[in-house]
C-alpha positions as CSV (number, residue, x, y, z in Angstrom):
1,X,-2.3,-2.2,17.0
2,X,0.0,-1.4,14.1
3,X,0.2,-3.6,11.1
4,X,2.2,-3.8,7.8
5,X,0.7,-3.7,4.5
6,X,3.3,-5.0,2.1
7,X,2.5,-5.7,-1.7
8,X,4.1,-6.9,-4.6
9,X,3.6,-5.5,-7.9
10,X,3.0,-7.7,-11.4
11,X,5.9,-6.9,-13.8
12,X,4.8,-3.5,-15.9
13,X,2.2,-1.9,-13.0
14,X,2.3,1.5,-14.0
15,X,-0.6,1.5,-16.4
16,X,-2.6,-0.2,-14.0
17,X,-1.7,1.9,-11.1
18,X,-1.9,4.9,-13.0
19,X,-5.6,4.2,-13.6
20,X,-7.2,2.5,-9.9
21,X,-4.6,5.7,-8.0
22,X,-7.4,8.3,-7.0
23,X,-8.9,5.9,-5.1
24,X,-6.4,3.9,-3.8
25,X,-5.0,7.5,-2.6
26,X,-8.6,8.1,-1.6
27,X,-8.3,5.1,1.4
28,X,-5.4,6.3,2.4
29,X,-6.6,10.0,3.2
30,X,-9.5,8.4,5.1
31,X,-6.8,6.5,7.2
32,X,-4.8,9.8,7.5
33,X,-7.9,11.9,8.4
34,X,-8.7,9.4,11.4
35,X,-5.2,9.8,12.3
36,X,-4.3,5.6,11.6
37,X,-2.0,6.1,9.0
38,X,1.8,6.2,9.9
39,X,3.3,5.7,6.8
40,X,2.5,5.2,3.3
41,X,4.0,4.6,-0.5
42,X,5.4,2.8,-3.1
43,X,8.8,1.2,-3.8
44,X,10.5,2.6,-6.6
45,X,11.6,-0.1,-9.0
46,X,14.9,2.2,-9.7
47,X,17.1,4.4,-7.1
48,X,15.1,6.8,-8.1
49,X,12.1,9.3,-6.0
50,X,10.5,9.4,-9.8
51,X,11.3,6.1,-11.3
52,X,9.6,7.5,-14.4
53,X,8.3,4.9,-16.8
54,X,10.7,2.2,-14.4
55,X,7.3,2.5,-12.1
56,X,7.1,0.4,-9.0
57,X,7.6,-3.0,-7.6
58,X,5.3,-2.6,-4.7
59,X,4.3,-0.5,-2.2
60,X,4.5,-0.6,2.0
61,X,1.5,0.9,4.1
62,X,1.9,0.8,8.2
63,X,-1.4,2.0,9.8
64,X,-3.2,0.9,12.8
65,X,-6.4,-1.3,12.7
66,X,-8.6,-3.3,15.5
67,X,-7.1,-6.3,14.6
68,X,-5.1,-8.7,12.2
69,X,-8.4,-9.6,10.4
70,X,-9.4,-6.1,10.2
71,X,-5.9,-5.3,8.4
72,X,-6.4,-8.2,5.9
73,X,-9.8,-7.4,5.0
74,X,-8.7,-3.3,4.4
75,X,-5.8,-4.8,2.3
76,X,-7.9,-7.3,0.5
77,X,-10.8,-4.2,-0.5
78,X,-7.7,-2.0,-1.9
79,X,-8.6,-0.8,-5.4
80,X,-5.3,-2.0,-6.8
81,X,-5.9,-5.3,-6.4
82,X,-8.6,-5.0,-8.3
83,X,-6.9,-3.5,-10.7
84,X,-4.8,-6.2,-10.6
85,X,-1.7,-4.0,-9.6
86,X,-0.8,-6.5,-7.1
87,X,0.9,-9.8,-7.5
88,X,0.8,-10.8,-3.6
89,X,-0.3,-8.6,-0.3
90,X,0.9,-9.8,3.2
91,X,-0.5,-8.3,6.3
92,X,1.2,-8.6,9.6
93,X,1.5,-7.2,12.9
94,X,4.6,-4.1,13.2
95,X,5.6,-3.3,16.2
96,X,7.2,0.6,16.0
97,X,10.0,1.4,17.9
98,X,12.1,4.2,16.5
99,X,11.6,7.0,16.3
């Protein structure tokens, strides 16, 4: 099943993104590479593609996992949370319909 990854960033992210990226990118190849991955990528904080030093406020990852547990568990190993990119994570199910 599909599931939503939606996070919240802590005010002033970029440095910390900026630093726990290559890997957080890295999880998201493998989930590309086993074909899970539908979409992935961060909100810009501006109305902007490259927010430039107005970074991020989050990001939004839909990929598909075993279950709801097995979502929360990938979300809770993401590298940015350690990094302490993250302010809140919710995981839920998403149910695609268009296109």
């Amino acid at each position: 099943m599909l599931y939503m990854i939606y996070s919240v960033d802590v005010e002033n992210s970029l440095p910390l993104r900026a630093k726990a990226r290559p890997v957080h990118i890295e999880r998201l190849e493998a989930l590309k590479n086993e074909g899970r991955l539908i979409m992935a990528g961060p909100l810009p904080a501006i109305d902007a593609n490259d927010p430039g030093e107005a970074g991020f406020t989050g990001s939004l990852i839909v990929a598909e996992f075993e279950s709801l547990e097995a979502a929360k568990n990938w979300a809770d190993a993401d590298p940015y949370i350690e990094a302490g990119v993250y302010d809140s994570v919710t995981v839920k199910p998403y149910k695609k319909v268009l296109p």
